[in-house]
C-alpha positions in Angstrom: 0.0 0.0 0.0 1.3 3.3 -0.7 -0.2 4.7 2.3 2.3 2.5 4.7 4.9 4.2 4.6 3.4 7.3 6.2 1.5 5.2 8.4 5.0 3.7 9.8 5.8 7.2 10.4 3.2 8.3 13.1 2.4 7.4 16.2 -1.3 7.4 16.0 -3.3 8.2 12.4 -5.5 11.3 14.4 -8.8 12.3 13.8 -10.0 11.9 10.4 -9.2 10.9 6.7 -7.4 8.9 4.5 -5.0 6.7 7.2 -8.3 6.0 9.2 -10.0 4.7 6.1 -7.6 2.4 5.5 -7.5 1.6 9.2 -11.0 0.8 9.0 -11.1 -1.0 5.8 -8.2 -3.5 7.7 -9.8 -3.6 11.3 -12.9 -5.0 9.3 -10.8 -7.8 7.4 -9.1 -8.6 10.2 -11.2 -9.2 13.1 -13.5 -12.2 13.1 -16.6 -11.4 13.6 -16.1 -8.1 11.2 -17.1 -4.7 13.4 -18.5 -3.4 10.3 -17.1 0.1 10.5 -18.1 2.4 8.1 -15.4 3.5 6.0 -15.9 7.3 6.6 -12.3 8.4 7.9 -13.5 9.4 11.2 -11.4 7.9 14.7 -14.9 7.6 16.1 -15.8 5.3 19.3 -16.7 2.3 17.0 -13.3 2.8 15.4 -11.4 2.8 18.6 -13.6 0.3 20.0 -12.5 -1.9 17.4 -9.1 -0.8 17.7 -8.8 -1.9 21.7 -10.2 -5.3 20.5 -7.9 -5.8 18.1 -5.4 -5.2 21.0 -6.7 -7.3 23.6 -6.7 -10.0 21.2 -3.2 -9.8 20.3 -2.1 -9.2 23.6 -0.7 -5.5 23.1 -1.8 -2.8 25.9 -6.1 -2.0 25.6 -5.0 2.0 25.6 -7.0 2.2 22.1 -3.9 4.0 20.4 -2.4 3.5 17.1 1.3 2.9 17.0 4.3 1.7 15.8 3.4 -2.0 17.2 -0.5 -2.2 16.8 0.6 -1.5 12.8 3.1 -4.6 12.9 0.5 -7.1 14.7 -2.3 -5.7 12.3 -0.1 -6.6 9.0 -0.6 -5.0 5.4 -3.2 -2.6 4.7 -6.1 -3.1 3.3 -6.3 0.2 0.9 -8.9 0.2 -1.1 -12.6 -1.0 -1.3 -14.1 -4.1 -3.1 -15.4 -3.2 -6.3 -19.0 -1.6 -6.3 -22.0 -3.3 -7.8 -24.3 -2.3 -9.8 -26.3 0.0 -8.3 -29.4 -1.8 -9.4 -28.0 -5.1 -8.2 -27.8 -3.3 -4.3 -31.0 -1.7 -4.6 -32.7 -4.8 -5.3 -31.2 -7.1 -2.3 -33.9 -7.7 0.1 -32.6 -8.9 3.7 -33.7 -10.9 6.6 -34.9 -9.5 9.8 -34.4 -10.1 13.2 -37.8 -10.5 15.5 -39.1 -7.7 16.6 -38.2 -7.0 20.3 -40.8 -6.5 23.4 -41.4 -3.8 24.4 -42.0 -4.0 28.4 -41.5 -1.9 31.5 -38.9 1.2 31.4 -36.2 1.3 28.4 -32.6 -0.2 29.4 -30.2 3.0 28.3 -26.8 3.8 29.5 -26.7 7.4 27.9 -27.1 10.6 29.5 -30.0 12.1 27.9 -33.5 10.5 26.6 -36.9 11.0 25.3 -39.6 8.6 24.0 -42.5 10.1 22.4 -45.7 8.9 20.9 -44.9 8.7 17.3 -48.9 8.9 16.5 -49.0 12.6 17.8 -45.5 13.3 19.0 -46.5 13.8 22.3 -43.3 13.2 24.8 -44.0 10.4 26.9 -40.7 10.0 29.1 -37.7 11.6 29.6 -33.9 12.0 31.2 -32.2 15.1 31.2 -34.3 15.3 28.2 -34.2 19.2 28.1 -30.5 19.4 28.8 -28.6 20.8 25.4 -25.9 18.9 24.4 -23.8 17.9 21.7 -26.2 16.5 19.1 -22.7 14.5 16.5 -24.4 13.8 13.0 -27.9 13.4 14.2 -27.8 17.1 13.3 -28.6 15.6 9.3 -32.0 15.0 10.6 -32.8 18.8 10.3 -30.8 19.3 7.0 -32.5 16.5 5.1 -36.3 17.7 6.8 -35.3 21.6 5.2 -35.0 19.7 1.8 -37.6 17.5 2.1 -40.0 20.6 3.2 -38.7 22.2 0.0 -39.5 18.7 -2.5 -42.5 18.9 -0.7 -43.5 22.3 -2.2 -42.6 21.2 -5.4 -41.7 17.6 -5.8 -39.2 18.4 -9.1 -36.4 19.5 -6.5 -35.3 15.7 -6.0 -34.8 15.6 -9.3 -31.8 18.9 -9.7 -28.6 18.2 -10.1 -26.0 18.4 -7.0 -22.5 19.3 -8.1 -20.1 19.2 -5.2 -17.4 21.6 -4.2 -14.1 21.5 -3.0 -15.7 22.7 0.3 -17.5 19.7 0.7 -15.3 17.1 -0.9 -12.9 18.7 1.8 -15.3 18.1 5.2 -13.7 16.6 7.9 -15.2 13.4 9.2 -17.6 10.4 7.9 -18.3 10.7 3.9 -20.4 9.6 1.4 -17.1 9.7 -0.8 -18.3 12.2 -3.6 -15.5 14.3 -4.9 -15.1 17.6 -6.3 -16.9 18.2 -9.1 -19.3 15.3 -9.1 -23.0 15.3 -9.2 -25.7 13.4 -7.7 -29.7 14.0 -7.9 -30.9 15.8 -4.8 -32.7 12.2 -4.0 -29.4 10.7 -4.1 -27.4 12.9 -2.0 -30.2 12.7 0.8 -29.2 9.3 0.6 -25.7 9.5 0.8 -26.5 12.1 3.7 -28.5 10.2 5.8 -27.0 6.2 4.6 -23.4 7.1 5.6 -23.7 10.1 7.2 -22.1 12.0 4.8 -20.7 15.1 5.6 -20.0 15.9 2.4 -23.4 15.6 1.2 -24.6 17.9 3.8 -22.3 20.6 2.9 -23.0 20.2 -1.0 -27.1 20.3 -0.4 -26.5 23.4 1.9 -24.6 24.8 -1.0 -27.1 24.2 -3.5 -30.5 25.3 -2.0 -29.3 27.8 0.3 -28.3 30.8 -1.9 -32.5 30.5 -2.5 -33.5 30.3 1.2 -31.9 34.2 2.0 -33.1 36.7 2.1 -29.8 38.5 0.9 -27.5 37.7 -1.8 -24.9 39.1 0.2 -25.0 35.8 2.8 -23.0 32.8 1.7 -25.2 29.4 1.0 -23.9 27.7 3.8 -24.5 30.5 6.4 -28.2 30.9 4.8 -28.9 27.2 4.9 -27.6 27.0 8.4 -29.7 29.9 9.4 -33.2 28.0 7.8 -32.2 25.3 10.1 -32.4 27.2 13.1 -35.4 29.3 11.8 -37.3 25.8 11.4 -36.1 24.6 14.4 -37.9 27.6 16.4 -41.2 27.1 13.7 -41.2 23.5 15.8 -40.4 24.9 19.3 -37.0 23.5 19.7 -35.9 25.8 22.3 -33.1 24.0 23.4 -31.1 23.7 20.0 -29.0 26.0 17.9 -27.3 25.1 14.7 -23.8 26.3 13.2 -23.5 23.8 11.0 -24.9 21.2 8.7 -23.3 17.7 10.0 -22.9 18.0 13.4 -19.0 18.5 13.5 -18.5 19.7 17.5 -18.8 23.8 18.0 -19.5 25.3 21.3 -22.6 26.6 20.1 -24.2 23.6 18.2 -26.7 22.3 20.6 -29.8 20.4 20.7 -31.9 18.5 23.1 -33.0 14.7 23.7 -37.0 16.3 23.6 -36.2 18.8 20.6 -34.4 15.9 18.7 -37.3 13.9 19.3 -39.7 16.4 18.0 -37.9 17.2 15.0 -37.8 13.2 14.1 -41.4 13.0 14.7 -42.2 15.9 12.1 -39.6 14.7 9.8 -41.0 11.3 9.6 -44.2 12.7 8.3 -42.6 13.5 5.0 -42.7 10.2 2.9 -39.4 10.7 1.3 -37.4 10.7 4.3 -39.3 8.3 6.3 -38.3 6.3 2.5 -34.6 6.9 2.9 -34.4 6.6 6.6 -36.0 3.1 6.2 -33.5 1.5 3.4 -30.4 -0.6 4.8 -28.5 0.4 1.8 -28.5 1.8 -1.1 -26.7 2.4 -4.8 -26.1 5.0 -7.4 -24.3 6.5 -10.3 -22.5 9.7 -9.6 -21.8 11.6 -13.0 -18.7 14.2 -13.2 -18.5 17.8 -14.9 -15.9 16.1 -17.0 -17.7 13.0 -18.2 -17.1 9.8 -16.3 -19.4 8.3 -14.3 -18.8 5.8 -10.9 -20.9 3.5 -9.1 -21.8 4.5 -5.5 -22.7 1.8 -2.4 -24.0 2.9 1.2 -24.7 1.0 3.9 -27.0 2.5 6.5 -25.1 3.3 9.6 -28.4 2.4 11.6 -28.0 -1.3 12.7 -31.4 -1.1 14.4 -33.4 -1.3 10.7 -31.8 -5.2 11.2 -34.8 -6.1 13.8 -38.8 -5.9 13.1 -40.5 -2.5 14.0 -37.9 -0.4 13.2 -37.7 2.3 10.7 -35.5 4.8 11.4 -34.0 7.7 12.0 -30.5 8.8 12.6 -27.3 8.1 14.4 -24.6 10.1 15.3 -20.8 10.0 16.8 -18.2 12.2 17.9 -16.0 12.3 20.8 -17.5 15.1 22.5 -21.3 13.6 22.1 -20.3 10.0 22.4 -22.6 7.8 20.5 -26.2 9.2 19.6 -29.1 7.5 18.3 -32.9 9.0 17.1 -34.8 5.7 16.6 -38.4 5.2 15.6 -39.8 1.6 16.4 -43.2 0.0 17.2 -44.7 -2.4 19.2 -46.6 -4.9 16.8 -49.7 -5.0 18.9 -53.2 -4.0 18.1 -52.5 -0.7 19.6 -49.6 0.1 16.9 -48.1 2.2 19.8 -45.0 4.1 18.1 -42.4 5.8 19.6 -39.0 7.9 18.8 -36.1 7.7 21.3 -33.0 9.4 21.2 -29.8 8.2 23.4 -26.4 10.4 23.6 
């Protein structure tokens, strides 16, 4: 691999990019059963997790740190993904389910923060430290795919534009739905590589594109604009406790939500049929097209391992270091009541 040699050279492969890609890409070959990472170039908890396993297995120190030994137990890198079907091929692969699990007495969580709601009229039904803001990692993408899907639902030919992405958003930190600079994908298929792999990318490219018409002055960069819809929408929906600066969830100070306003946005966004669609598939694959011709097969696997078992349908999950591990789920119970509900864990 032409990455090793670098990789020899450091003493851990920090936060993001290419060295944790390949990290991932090897910690998945190489441990049996597979963690299944998702090969966004983000040093995530699931990454390290898997990294201190890999460790304890071989013996070394469990200190979850990449060095010059942990690269000479995990052997050559594995650089590069399998080839990528046809995206017709992945989009028609149905898969098995596990059996929907009961729903009895109060919900077993070790996180910080929780809400459950009734998903039939988003009423919240319990709570913990549920109107405490805190760090909300990519579960953010919930509010940037529900602006969009507010505006298709207005007029429906907005999935249908084209996307071209910049350099700014080839060039965001953290996971990816691995579009480059100057490629374009259908609105419809960057929500999916938004919300899929948790693209950061994608979020930054959609902001770019539709927020130039969401201001109310030319004078305001896209980004800003679309970032300044979010919170707009988020006080329409009395989110009091949440305050957007961005569009992915990337830790700032000020980028805030709360376990009850992150349960009420998932409750309005799942009214809208094309993200309660997307939200709902376990993977999915397109074609991206480039301003200079060529064309590439993409292939994402949905990041929400929960859409595995019966009754569940969505929404989001989320990771950083300063969040820990966030999840905005939407299951239901399978009895004649049809009780729903949306939960949120951080």
């Amino acid at each position: 691999s032409t990455l090793e040699p670098i990789l020899a050279r450091v003493l851990n492969v920090g936060s993001d990019g290419p060295c944790v890609m390949a990290l991932e890409r090897t910690l998945n070959a190489r441990l049996d059963p597979s963690p299944e990472l998702g090969v966004d170039g983000d040093f995530g908890p699931m990454t390290q997790g898997a990294v201190i396993r890999f460790q304890t297995e071989n013996g070394m120190p469990d200190d979850g740190k990449v060095g010059p030994e942990f690269w000479r137990k995990l052997g050559p890198l594995v650089s590069e993904d399998e080839p990528v079907p046809d995206p017709e091929i992945v989009n028609r692969e149905s898969f098995e389910r596990s059996p929907r699990e009961p729903l009895t007495g109060l919900p077993f969580v070790t996180c910080r923060a929780w809400a459950v709601t009734d998903a039939k009229s988003g009423k919240l039904l319990w709570g913990e430290n549920e109107a405490v803001p805190r760090d909300p990692a990519s579960t953010t993408k919930i509010m940037t795919a529900y602006v969009v899907a507010r505006l298709a639902e207005q007029d429906p030919a907005v999935l249908d534009e084209v996307v071209t992405f910049s350099e700014s958003a080839d060039q965001t930190s953290g996971s990816t739905a691995g579009v480059q600079a100057g490629e374009q994908l259908s609105v419809r298929d960057t929500l999916y590589g938004l919300m899929l792999p948790s693209g950061n990318d994608a979020s930054v490219a959609l902001a770019e594109h539709f927020g130039q018409r969401l201001s109310q002055s030319h004078a305001v960069d896209p980004f800003s604009s679309f970032v300044a819809e979010m919170n707009r929408v988020a006080g329409e929906l009395g989110m009091d406790e949440s305050h957007f600066t961005n569009t992915h969830g990337l830790t700032d100070a000020e980028h805030k939500t709360s376990a009850r306003d992150l349960a009420t946005l998932g409750w309005h966004a799942m009214q809208h049929e094309v993200f309660g669609e997307i939200v709902a598939t376990p993977q999915y694959g397109c074609t991206v097209q480039s301003v200079t011709g060529y064309e590439r097969n993409l292939f994402w696997k949905n990041s929400n391992r929960l859409l595995g078992t019966e009754g569940y349908d969505g929404v989001k999950t989320g990771t950083t270091g300063a969040a820990g591990a966030c999840l905005v789920a939407r299951g239901s119970r399978g009895d004649d009541a049809g009780c729903r509900a949306e939960v949120r864990q951080c």
